[in-house]
C-alpha positions in Angstrom: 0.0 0.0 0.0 3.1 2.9 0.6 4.3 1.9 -2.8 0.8 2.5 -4.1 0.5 5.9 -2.2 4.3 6.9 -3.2 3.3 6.4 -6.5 -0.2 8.2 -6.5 1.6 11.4 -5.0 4.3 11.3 -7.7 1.5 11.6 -10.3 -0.5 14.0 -8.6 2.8 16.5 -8.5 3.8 15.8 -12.0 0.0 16.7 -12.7 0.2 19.7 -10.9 3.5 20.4 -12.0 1.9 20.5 -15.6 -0.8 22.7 -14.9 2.2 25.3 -12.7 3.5 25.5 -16.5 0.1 27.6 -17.7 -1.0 29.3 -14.6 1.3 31.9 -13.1 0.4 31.0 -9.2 1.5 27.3 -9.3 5.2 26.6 -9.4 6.3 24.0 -11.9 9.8 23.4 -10.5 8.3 22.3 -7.1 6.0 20.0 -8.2 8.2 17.8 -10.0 10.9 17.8 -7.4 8.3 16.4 -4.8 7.2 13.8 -7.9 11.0 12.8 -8.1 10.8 12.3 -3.9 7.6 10.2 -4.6 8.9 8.2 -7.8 12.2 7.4 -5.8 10.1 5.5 -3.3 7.9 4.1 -5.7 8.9 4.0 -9.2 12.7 3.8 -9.8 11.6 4.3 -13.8 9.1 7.0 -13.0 11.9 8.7 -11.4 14.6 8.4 -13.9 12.0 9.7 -16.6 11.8 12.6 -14.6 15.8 13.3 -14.0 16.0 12.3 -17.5 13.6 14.7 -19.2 15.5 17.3 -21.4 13.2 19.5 -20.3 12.1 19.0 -16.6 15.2 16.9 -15.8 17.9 19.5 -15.2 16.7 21.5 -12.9 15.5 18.5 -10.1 19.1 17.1 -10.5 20.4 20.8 -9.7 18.0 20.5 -6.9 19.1 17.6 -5.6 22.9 18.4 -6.1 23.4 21.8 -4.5 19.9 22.7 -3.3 20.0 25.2 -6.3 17.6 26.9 -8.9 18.6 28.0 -12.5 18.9 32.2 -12.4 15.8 31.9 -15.5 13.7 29.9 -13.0 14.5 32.2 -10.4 13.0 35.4 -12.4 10.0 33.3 -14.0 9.0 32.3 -10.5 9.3 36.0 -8.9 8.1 37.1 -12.3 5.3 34.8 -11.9 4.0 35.0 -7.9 4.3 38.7 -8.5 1.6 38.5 -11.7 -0.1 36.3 -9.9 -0.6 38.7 -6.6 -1.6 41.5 -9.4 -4.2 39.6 -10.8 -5.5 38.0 -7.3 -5.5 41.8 -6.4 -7.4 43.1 -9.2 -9.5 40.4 -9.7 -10.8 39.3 -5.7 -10.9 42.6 -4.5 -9.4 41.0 -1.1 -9.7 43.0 2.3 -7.0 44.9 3.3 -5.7 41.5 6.0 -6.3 38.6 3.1 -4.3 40.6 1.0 -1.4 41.4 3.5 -1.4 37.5 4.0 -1.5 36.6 0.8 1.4 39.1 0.0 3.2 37.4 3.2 3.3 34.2 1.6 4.0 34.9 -1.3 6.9 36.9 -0.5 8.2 34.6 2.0 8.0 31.8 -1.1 10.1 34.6 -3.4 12.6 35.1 -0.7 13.3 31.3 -0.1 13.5 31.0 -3.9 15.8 33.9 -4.4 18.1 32.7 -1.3 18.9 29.2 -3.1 21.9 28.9 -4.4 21.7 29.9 -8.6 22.8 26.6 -10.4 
């Protein structure tokens, strides 16, 4: 049953990870690095597709290296969380504390990215 569950979460990140590439709020990067955690307990070829990908490989094997995000990444996610607090703004019309926590976390999530190491 783990394997099962392992395996259930790595699809549900790669999933989400997909749907991070045409939404500005969801972070790709992330999603697959937690489906690489989950294959590696699951799927030894599920993983290596993943750190294999020319595309999505890369930059989960400079995770996993160093701890470090690619300096493009780096702007597309600030980039990104910063279009996506825009549009939340504009479009919610949040009160004045929803929008200071939603700036919160969202800057808190910039800072961590921008404090990795740049592979």
């Amino acid at each position: 049953m783990p394997r099962l569950a392992y395996l259930t979460g790595g699809w549900l990140m790669v999933v989400l990870g997909i749907i991070g590439l045409f939404l500005p709020v969801m972070p790709t990067t992330i999603f697959l690095i937690l489906a690489a955690w989950f294959f590696s307990k699951s799927s030894p070829r599920f993983e290596a597709w993943l750190l294999n990908h020319p595309l999505f490989g890369p930059p989960i094997r400079d995770w996993r290296k160093t701890g470090a995000i690619g300096a493009k990444a780096k702007i597309m996610a600030v980039t990104s969380m910063a279009a996506g607090y825009a549009i939340f703004w504009f479009v919610v019309d949040p009160s004045p504390l929803f929008a200071l926590i939603v700036a919160a976390v969202l800057g808190a999530s910039a800072a961590f990215v921008l404090t990795r190491p740049t592979a």
